[in-house]
Phi, psi and omega in degrees: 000304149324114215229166185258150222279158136214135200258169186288349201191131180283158168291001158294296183280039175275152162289002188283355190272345225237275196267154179274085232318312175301312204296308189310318184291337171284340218240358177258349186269321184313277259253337184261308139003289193280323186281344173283354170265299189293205299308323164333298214227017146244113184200208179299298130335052191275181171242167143257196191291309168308325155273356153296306174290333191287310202267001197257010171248337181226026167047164210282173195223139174052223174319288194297348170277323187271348172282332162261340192279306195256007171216305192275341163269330148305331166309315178312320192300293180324305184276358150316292203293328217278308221270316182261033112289353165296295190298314179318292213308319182304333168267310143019278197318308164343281212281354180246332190288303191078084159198108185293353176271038172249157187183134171336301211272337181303317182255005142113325167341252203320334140272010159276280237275339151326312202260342087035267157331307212252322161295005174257328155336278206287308212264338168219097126340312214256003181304110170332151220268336199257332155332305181265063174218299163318313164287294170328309198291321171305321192272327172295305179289343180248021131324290190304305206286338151280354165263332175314300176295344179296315188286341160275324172278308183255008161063040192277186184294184167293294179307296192293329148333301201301307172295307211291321170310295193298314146348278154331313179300300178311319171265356174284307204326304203302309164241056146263334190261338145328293174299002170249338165300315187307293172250076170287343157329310188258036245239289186327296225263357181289310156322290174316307191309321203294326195298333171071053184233182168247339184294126193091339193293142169222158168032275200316334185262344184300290200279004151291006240190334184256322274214302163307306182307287167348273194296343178274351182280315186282279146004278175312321184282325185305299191302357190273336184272342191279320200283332157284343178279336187281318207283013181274321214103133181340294197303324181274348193280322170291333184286349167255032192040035154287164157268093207285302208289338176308304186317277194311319186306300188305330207266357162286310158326284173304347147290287197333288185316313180289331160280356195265295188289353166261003179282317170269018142229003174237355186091181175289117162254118178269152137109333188295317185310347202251293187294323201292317167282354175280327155284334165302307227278328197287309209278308228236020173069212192255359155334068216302323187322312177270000174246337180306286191300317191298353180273317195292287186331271189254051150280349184284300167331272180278042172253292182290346154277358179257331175296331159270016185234334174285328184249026137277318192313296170257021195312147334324334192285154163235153208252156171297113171301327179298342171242041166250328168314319220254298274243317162288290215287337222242348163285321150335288169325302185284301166308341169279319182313310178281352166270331189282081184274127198117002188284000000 
C-alpha cells in the first residue's frame, strides 16, 4: 500500500528557507480576504463599493438583501470550508500514502461518495440535508477501502496507484449516470448536486460543515509531527515510537470523511485536492505542522476563485466551478505523470 515518496520540490527550495513562513502565510490569508469580498459584489448583479458601505450598516433591502444575504455570502462561506476541506483531505492523503499523485478525487472518495450521494437523491428525494452527509461518507470510505485493498494485493507503483484511482473512479461515474437513466423523474435534483457547483446551496449547510471541518482540522495539526516522522520511512517511524498503522488508520479517516462531506455539498470538484498541497509543498516545504493549514487556505483560494470566475465570466450563465477546476487540474495531473519517469 506504501509507495515510496518522490516529491515536487526538496525542502531546501521551499520559500520556507528564504522567508519567513509566517509573513507568506499572511500574505495567502490577505489574498483569501480579498477574493472573498469580490466574490460578495461580483457577478451577474454587481454591486459597488459604495452600495456595499452604504447598506452594511444599515442593511440591504429587496432584490440586494437576497442577493448578498441569502446567495452570495453563504455561497462565499461554502467555498471557502468546501475548498479547504479539499485541500486538507488531499494533503492528509498525501502525507500517509507518500504518493503525489494522490488526491480525493484521484483515489476514488469522490466518486464513491457521488454515487452513494446520488442513490439516496434518486431513491429518497425528500431525505433530510444531514443524510446525504452521511451517505457521502459511506460511499467515500468504501470506494477508498476498495483501491486500498486493491493496492495491497498488487503492491503497485504511484502512477499505477494512481490508474487504479482513476479506474475506480470511471466506474463509480459510470453508475451515477445509470442511475440517473433509471430514474429520470428525480434527474433535476441529482444533476444540480452533480455539475460540482456551489449554486443553490445555502445558510443550512454551513454550520455542519464548520463544525466538522474544526474538529478534523484540530485532529490533523495533533497528527502533524507523527505524519513527519511517518514521512522517514515505516520502519524509523516505529523505532521512534509511532504507531504507524493506528497513525494510517486515523489520518485516512479523517481525509476520507472530510472529502466525502464537502462532496455532499458542492459535488464532485476535481483536482483541488491534488493542487492545493503541491502548492502548500512548493511555498512551505514538507512540515505537516504548516503545510497542513496552508493547503487547506489555498484550496479555499482556488474554490472561491473559480466559483467566482464560474458565475462572472458568462454572466447571466453560470458555469459549474468544477469545471474550471479540472480546466487547471487535470493538465497539472499529465505533468506530474510525465515528469516523474520510472513510475
Amino acid at each position: 500500500m506504501i509507495t515510496k515518496t518522490t516529491s515536487s520540490s526538496s525542502r531546501s527550495n521551499s520559500l520556507s528557507g528564504r522567508k519567513p513562513a509566517r509573513r507568506v502565510l499572511g500574505l495567502i490569508i490577505v489574498m483569501l480576504l480579498f477574493l472573498s469580498v469580490s466574490s460578495i459584489f461580483l457577478g451577474a448583479s454587481e454591486l459597488t463599493m459604495g452600495q456595499i458601505w452604504q447598506n452594511l450598516y444599515q442593511g440591504f433591502s429587496g432584490e440586494k438583501d437576497f442577493i448578498v444575504w441569502q446567495h452570495r455570502l453563504p455561497r462565499t462561506i461554502l467555498a471557502i470550508l468546501v475548498g479547504a476541506s479539499l485541500g486538507l483531505s488531499g494533503s492528509l492523503v498525501q502525507g500517509v500514502i507518500r504518493n503525489p499523485l494522490a488526491s480525493p478525487d484521484l483515489m476514488g472518495i469522490s466518486a464513491g461518495a457521488g454515487f452513494c450521494a446520488t442513490l439516496l437523491l434518486v431513491m429518497i428525494p425528500t431525505a433530510p440535508t444531514w443524510w446525504l452527509s452521511v451517505a457521502a461518507s459511506l460511499g467515500g470510505l468504501l470506494a477508498f477501502c476498495i483501491i486500498m485493498l486493491l493496492a495491497q494485493v498488487s503492491q503497485p507503483t504511484p502512477a499505477r496507484l494512481a490508474l487504479i484511482g482513476v479506474a475506480i473512479s470511471a466506474f463509480l461515474a459510470s453508475g451515477i449516470n445509470f442511475l440517473l437513466v433509471i430514474y429520470p423523474v428525480e434527474i433535476n435534483t441529482a444533476m444540480i448536486w452533480l455539475t460540482g457547483s456551489l449554486w443553490g446551496r445555502s445558510w443550512q449547510h454551513i454550520p455542519m460543515l464548520t463544525v466538522i471541518f474544526t474538529v478534523l482540522m484540530a485532529v490533523s495539526m495533533y497528527l502533524a509531527w507523527r505524519l513527519d516522522v511517518l514521512g522517514l520511512g515505516e520502519q524509523t517511524a516505529y523505532h521512534l515510537g509511532v504507531s504507524v498503522k493506528p497513525l494510517e488508520f486515523t489520518t485516512l479517516l479523517t481525509a476520507v470523511v472530510i472529502a466525502s462531506l464537502a462532496v455532499s455539498v458542492a459535488g464532485t470538484v476535481s483536482f483541488i485536492g491534488l493542487l492545493a498541497p503541491h502548492i502548500a509543498r512548493i511555498l512551505f516545504g514538507h512540515q505537516h505542522r504548516i503545510l497542513l493549514p496552508a493547503s487547506a487556505l489555498i484550496g479555499a483560494i482556488i474554490l472561491v476563485t473559480a466559483d467566482l470566475l464560474a458565475r462572472s465570466l458568462f454572466a447571466p450563465i453560470e458555469l459549474p466551478a468544477g469545471v474550471l477546476t479540472s480546466v487547471i487540474g487535470a493538465p497539472y495531473f499529465i505533468f506530474l505523470l510525465s515528469r516523474y519517469r520510472g513510475w
